[in-house]
GUTIZA-714634 format. One record per residue: residue number from 1; x, y, z of N, C-alpha, C, O in turn; residue in three letters. Coordinates in pm, whole numbers, plus 50000, padded with zeros to 5 digits. Layout:
    i    n.X    n.Y    n.Z   ca.X   ca.Y   ca.Z    c.X    c.Y    c.Z    o.X    o.Y    o.Z   aa
  NUM      X      Y      Z      X      Y      Z      X      Y      Z      X      Y      Z  ala
...
***
This chain:
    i    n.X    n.Y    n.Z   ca.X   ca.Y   ca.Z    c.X    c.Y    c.Z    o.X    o.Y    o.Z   aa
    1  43622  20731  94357  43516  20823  94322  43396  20746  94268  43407  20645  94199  unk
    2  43273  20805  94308  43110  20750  94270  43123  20734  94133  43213  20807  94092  unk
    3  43090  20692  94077  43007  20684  93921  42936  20836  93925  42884  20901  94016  unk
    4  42953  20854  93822  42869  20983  93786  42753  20992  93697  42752  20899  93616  unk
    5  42653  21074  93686  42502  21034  93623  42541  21029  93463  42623  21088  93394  unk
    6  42479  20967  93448  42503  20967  93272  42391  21057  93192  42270  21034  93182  unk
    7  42471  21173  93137  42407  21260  93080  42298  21167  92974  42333  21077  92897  unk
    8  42173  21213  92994  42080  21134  92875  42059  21207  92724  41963  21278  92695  unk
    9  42185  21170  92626  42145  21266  92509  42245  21148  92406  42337  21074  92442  unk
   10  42188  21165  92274  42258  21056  92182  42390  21031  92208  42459  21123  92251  unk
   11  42451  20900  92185  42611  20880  92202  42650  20906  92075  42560  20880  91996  unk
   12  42744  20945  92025  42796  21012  91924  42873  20853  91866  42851  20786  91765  unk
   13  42946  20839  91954  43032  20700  91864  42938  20611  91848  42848  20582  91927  unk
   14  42964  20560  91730  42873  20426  91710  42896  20304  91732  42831  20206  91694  unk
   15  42993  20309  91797  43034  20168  91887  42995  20174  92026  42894  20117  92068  unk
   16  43061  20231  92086  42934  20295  92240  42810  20294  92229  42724  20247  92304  unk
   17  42802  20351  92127  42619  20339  92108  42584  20202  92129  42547  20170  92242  unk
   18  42591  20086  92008  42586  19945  92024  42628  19895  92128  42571  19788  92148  unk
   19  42703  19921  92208  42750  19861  92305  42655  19873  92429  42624  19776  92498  unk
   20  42605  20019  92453  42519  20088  92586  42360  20012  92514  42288  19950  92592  unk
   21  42319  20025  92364  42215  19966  92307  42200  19811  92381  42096  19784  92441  unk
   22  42304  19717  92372  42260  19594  92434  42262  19551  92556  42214  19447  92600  unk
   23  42333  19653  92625  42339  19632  92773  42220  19699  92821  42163  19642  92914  unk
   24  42173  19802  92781  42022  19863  92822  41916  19785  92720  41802  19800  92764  unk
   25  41917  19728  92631  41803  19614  92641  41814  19521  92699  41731  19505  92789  unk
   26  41912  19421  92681  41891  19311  92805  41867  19347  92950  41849  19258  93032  unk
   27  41867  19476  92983  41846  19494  93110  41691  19522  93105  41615  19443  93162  unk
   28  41640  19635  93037  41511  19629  93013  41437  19511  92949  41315  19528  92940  unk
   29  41485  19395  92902  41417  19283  92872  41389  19177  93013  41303  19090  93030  unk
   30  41502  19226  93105  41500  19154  93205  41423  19157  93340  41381  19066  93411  unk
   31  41416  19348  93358  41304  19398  93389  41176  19410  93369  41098  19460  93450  unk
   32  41146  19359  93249  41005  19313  93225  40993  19165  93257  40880  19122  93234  unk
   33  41048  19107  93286  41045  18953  93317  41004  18953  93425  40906  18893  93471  unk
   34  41093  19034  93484  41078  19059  93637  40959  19080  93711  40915  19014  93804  unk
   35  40895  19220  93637  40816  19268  93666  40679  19151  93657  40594  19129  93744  unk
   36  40692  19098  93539  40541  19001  93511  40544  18888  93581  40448  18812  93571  unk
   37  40658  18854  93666  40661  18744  93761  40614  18788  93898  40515  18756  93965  unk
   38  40732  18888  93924  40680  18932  94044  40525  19014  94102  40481  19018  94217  unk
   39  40454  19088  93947  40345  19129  93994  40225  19072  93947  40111  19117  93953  unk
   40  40277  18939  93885  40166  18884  93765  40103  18965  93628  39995  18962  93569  unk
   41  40210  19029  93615  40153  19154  93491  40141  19057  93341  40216  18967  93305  unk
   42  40052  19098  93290  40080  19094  93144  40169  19202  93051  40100  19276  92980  unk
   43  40285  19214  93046  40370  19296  92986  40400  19211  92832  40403  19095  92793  unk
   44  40419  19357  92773  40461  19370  92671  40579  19451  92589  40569  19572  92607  unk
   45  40683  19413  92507  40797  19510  92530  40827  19450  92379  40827  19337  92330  unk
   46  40852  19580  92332  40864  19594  92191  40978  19689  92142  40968  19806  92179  unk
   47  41105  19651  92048  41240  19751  92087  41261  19718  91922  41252  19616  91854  unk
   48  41291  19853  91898  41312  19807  91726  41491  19902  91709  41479  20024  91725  unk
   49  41638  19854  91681  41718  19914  91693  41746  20019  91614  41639  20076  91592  unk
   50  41866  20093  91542  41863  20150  91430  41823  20113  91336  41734  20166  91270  unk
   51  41910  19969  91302  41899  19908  91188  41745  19840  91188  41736  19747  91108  unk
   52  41689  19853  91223  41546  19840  91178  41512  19667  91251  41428  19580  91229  unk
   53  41635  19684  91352  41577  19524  91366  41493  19483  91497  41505  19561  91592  unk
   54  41415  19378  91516  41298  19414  91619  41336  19279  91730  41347  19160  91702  unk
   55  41350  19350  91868  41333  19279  91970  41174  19298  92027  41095  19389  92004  unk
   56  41156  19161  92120  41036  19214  92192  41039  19093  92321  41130  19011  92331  unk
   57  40945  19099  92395  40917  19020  92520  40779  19033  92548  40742  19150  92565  unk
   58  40700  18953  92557  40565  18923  92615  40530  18793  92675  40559  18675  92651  unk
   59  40454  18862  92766  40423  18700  92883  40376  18629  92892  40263  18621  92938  unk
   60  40477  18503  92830  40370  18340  92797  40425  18370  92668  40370  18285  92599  unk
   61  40511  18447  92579  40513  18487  92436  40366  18494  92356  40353  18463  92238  unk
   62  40265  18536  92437  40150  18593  92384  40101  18756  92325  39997  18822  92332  unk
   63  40272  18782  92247  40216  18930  92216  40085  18948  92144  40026  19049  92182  unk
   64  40044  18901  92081  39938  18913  92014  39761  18944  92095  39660  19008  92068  unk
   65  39796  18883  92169  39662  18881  92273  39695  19012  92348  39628  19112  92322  unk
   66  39796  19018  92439  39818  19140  92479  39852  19288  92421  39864  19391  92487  unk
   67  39870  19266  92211  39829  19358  92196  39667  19382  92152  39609  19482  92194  unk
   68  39610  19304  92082  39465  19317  92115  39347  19350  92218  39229  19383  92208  unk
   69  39452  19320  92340  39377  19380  92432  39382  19523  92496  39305  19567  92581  unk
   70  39513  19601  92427  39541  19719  92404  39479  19770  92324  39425  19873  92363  unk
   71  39449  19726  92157  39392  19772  92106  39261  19839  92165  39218  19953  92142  unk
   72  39205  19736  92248  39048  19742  92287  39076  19787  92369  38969  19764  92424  unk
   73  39141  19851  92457  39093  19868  92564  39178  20061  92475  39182  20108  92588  unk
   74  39198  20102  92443  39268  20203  92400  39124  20246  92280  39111  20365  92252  unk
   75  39063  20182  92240  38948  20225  92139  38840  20250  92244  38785  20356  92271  unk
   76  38823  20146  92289  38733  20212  92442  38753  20383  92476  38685  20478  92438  unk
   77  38909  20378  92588  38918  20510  92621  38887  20627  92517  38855  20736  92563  unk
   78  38894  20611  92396  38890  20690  92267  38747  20690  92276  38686  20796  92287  unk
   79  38702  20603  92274  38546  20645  92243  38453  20737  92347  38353  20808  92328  unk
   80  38539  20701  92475  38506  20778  92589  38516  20920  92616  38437  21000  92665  unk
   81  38686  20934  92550  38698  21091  92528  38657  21146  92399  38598  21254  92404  unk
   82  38674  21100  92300  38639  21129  92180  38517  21208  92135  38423  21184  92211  unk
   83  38486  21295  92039  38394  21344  92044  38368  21308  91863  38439  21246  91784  unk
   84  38227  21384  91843  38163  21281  91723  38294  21353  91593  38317  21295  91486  unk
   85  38362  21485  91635  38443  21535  91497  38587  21464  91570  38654  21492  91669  unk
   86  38591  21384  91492  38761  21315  91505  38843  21386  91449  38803  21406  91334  unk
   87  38957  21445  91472  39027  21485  91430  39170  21412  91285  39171  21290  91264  unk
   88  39235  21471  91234  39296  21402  91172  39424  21310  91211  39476  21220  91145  unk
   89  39463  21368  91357  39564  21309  91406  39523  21139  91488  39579  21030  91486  unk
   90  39422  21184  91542  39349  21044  91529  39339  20932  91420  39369  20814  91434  unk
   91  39279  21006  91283  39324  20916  91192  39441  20852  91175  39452  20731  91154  unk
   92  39524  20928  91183  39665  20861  91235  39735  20812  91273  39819  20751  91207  unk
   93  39728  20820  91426  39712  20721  91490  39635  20604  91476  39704  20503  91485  unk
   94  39503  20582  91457  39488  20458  91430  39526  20371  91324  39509  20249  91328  unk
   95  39607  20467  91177  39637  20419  91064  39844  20345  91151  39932  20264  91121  unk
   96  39819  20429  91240  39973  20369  91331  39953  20249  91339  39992  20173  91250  unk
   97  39892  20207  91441  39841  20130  91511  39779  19957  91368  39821  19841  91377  unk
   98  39713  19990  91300  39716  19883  91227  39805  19861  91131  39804  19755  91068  unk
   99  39924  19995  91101  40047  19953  91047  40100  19833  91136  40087  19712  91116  unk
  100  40154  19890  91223  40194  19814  91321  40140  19664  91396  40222  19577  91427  unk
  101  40008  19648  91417  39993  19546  91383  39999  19452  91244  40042  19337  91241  unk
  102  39950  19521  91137  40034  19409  91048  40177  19359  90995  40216  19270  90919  unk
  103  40228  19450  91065  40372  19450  91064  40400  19305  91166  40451  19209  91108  unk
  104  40368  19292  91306  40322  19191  91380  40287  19075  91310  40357  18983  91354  unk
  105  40200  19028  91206  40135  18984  91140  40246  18885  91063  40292  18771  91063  unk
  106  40253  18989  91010  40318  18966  90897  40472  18880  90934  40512  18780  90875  unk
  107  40526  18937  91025  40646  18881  91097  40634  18744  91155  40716  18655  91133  unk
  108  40509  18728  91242  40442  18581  91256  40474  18485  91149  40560  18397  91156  unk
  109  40385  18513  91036  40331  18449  90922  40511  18430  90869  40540  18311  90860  unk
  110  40590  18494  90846  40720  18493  90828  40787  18410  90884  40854  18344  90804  unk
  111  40805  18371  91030  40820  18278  91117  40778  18149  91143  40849  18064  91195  unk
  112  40613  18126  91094  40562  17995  91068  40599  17945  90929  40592  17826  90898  unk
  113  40638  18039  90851  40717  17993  90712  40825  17930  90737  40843  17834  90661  unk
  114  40937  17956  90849  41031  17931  90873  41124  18005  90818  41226  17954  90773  unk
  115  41096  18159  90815  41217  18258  90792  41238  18368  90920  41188  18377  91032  unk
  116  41336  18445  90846  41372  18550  91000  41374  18475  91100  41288  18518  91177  unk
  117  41439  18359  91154  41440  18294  91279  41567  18318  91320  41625  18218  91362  unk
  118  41618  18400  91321  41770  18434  91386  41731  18528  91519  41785  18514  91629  unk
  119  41626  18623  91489  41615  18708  91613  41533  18650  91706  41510  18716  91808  unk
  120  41483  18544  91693  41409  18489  91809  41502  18383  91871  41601  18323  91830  unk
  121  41422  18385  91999  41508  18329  92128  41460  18165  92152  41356  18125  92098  unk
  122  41550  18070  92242  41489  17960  92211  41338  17944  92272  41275  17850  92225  unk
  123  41275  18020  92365  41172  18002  92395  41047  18063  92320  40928  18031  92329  unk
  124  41109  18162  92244  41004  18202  92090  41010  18039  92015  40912  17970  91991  unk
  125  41126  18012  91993  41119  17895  91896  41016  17767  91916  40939  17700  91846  unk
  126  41061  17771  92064  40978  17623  92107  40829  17633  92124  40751  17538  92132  unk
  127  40795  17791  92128  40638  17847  92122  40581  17834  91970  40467  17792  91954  unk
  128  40662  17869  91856  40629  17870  91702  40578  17702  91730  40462  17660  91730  unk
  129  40707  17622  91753  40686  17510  91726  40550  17443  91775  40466  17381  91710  unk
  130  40558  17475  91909  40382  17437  91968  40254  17500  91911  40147  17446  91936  unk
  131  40257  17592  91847  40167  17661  91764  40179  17574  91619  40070  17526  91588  unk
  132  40306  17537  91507  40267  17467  91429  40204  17294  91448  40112  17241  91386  unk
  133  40290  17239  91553  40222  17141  91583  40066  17151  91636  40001  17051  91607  unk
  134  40009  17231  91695  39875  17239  91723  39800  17257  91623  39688  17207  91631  unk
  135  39840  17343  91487  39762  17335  91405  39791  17251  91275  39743  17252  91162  unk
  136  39890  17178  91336  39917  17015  91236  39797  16952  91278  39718  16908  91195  unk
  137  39775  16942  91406  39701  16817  91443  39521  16906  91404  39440  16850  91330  unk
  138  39505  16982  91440  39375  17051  91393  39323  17029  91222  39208  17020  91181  unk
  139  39427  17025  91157  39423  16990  91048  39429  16858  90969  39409  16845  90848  unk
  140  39465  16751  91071  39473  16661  91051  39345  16578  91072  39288  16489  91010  unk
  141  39321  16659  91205  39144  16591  91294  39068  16630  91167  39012  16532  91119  unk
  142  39050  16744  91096  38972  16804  91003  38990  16710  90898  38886  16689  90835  unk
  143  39087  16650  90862  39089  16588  90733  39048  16460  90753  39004  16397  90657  unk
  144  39057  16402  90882  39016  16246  90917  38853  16235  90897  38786  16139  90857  unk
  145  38803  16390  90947  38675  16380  90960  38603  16381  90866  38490  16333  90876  unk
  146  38661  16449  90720  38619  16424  90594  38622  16336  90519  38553  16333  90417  unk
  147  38712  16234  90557  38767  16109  90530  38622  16011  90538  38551  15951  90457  unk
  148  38626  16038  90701  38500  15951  90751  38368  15967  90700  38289  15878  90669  unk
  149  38348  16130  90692  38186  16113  90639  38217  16051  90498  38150  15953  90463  unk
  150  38301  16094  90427  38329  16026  90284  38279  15880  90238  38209  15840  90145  unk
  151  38362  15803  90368  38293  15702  90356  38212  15624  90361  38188  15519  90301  unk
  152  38138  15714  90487  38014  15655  90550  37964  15681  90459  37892  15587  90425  unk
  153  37958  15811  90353  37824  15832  90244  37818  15710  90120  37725  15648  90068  unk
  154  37982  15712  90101  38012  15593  90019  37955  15445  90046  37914  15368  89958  unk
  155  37959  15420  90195  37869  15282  90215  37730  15262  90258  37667  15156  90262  unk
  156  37684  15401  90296  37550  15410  90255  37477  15401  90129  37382  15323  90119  unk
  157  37520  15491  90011  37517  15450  89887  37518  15310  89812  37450  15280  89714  unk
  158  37618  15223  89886  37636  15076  89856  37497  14986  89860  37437  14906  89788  unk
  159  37480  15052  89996  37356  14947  90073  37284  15010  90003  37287  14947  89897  unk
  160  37196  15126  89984  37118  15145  89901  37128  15088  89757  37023  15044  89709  unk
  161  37239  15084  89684  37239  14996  89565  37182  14811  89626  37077  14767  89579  unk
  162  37243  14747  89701  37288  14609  89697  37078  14615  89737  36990  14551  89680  unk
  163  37063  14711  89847  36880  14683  89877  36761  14665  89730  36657  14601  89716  unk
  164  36842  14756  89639  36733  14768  89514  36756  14657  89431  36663  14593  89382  unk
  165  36943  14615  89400  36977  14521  89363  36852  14364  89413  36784  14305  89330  unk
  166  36854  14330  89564  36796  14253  89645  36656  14244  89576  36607  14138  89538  unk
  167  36572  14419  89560  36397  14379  89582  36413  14354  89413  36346  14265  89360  unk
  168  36515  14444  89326  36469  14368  89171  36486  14186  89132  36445  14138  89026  unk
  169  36554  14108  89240  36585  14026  89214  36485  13940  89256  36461  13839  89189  unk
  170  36401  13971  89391  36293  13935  89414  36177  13954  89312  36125  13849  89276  unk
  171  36129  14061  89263  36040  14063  89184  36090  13963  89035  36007  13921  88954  unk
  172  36234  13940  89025  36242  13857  88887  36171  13743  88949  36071  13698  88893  unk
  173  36211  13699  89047  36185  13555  89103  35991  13551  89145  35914  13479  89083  unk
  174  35959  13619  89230  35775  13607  89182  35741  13587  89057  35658  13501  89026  unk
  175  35797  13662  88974  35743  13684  88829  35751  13518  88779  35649  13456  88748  unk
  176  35838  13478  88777  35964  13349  88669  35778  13233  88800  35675  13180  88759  unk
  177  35835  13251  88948  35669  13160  88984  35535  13185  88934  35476  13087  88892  unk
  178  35485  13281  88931  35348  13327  88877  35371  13243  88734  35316  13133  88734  unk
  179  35456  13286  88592  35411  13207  88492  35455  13071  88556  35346  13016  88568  unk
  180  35528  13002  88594  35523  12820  88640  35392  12794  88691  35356  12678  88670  unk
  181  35294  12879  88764  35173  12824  88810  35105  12856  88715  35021  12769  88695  unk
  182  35094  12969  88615  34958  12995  88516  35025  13003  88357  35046  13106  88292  unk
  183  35053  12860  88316  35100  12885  88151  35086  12946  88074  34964  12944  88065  unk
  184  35128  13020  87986  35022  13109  87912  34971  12998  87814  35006  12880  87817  unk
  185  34873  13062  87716  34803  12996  87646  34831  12990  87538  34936  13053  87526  unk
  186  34780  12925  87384  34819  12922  87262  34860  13007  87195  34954  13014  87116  unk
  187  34728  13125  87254  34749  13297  87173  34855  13332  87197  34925  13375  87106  unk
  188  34912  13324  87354  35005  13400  87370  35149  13359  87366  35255  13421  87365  unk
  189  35115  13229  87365  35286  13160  87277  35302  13239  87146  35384  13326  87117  unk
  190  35194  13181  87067  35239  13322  86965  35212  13428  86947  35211  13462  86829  unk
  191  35182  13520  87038  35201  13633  87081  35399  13656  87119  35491  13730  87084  unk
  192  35376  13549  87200  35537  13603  87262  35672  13489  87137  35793  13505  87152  unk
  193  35627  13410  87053  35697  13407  86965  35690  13490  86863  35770  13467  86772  unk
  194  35589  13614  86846  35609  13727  86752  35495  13719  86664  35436  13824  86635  unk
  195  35443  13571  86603  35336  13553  86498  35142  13619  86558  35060  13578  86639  unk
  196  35146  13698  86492  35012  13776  86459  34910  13680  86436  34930  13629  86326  unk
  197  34800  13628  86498  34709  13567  86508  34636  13579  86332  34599  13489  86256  unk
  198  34636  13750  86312  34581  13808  86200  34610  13758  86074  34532  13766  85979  unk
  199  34792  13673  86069  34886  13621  85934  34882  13485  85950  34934  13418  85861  unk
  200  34811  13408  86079  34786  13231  85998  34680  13254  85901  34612  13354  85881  unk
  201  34682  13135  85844  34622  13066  85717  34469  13085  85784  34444  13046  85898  unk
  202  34393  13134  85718  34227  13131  85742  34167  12978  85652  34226  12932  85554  unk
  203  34042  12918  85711  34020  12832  85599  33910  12902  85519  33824  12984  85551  unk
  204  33947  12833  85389  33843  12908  85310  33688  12893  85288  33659  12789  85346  unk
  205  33579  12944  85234  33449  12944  85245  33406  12850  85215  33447  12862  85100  unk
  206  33331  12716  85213  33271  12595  85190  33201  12639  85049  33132  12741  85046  unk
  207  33223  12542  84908  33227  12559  84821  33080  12543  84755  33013  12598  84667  unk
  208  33066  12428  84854  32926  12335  84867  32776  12424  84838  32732  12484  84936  unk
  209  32710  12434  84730  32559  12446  84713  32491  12450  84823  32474  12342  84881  unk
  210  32442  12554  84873  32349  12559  84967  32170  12505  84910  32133  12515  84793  unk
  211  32104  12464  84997  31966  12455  84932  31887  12549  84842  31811  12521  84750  unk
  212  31922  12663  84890  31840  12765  84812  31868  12795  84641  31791  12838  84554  unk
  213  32082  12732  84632  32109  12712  84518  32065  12639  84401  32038  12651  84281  unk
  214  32074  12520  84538  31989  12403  84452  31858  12442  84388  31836  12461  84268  unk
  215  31758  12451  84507  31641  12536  84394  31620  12617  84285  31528  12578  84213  unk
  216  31665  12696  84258  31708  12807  84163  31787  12707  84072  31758  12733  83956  unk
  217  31867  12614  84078  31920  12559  83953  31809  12436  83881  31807  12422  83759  unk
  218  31711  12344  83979  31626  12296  83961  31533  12396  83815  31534  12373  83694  unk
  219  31470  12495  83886  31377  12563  83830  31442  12619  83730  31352  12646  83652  unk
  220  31536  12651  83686  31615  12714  83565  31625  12584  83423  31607  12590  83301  unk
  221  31666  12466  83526  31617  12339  83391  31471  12282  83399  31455  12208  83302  unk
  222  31369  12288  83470  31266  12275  83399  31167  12399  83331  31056  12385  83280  unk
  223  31232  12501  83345  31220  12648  83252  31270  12618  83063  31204  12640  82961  unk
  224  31406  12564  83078  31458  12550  83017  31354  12429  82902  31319  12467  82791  unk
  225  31322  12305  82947  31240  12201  82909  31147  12275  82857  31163  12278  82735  unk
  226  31061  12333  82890  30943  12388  82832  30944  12493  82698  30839  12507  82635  unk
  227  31064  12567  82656  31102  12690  82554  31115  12515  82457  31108  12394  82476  unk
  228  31142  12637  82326  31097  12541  82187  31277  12557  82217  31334  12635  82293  unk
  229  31330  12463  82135  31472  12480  82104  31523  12598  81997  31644  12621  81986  unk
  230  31428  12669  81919  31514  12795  81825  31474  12895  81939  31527  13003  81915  unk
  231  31396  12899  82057  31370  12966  82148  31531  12970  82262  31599  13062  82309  unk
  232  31539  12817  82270  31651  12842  82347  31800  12881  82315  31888  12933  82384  unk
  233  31796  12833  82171  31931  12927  82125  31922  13031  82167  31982  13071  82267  unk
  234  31835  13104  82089  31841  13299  82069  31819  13271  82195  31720  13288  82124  unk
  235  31803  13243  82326  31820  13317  82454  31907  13309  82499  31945  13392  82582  unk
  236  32002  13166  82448  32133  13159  82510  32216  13236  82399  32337  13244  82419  unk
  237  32171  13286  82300  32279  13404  82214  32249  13511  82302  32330  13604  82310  unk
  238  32159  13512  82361  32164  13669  82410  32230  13644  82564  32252  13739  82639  unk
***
């Protein structure tokens, strides 16, 4: 006797259930394989079980792109039918929709941590891995490159020191020739040994009688000659 159709309504045992559960996903996981080979599709297949746990399949393991391009192309049609009063179920849906992508997100970011790696397959694995190594090395180019200007600024800086270093050393050296060709002079020896021109010894005023003294002392003794002598007392008492 044929096989008979299989009524489509919940399986009651929960072992049948699990059992028909993995034989109808691997078949539908396999059919999407199928399908994106044989028609060049970009498929996407997303299966979450009772227990809350999540299978999926996308082609090239690029779910992410292929759901973004759902996104957009699904906000498009919306905007097309849509009219300016959105309704609330709309809100809804789109509050779906970025649940669900960060749920995506978040599961990623979980995975480049290196957790939840039991439900992925080895060709999820070897995709994480080419994704962390790509952005090892992105990060690495980034840090070399900071490295480099670092230093280039650092030995630019140098040369600018060692150049000023260079012209002050030149100007000591003109300077040190200019005084070897023009000595300074007396003043300025002691100028530059500290002594004030103003604190040597001055000589003092010539003590010596000028002529005009002389006269005036002449004429004072033959003044003198001519007074009676009780004349010249009382003038020299006074």
């Amino acid at each position: 006797m044929g096989r008979g159709r299989v009524q489509l309504k919940r399986i009651e045992n929960k072992i049948n259930r699990q059992v028909t559960f993995s034989k109808r996903r691997s078949g539908l996981l396999k059919k999407a394989h199928e399908i994106s080979v044989l028609c060049d599709a970009e498929v996407a297949l997303i299966v979450f079980s009772t227990k809350g746990k999540l299978f999926e399949y996308s082609t090239d393991s690029c779910m992410e792109k292929i759901l973004e391009r759902y996104e957009r192309y699904s906000y498009a049609e919306r905007r097309l039918i849509a009219n300016d009063n959105q309704s609330n179920g709309n809100w809804s849906l789109e509050h779906a929709k970025l649940k669900a992508r960060v749920e995506v997100l978040q599961k990623n970011h979980r995975h480049f941590m290196g957790e939840d790696l039991d439900s992925l397959t080895l060709k999820e694995l070897q995709n994480t891995e080419q994704q962390l190594d790509s952005a090892l090395k992105q990060i690495r180019a980034r840090k070399n490159q900071l490295m480099h200007e670092s230093i280039s600024e650092l030995q630019k800086k140098d040369k600018a020191l060692q150049e000023q270093n260079n012209m002050l050393a030149k100007k000591i050296k003109e300077k040190e020739k200019a005084q070897a060709q023009n000595p300074p002079s007396e003043q300025e020896q002691q100028y530059s040994h500290g002594v004030s021109p103003l604190l040597l010894p001055q000589p003092f005023p010539s003590l010596a009688m000028t002529t005009t003294d002389k006269d005036v002392a002449a004429n004072y003794d033959r003044s003198a000659a001519l007074l009676l002598p009780w004349m010249l007392g009382h003038h020299l008492g006074d």
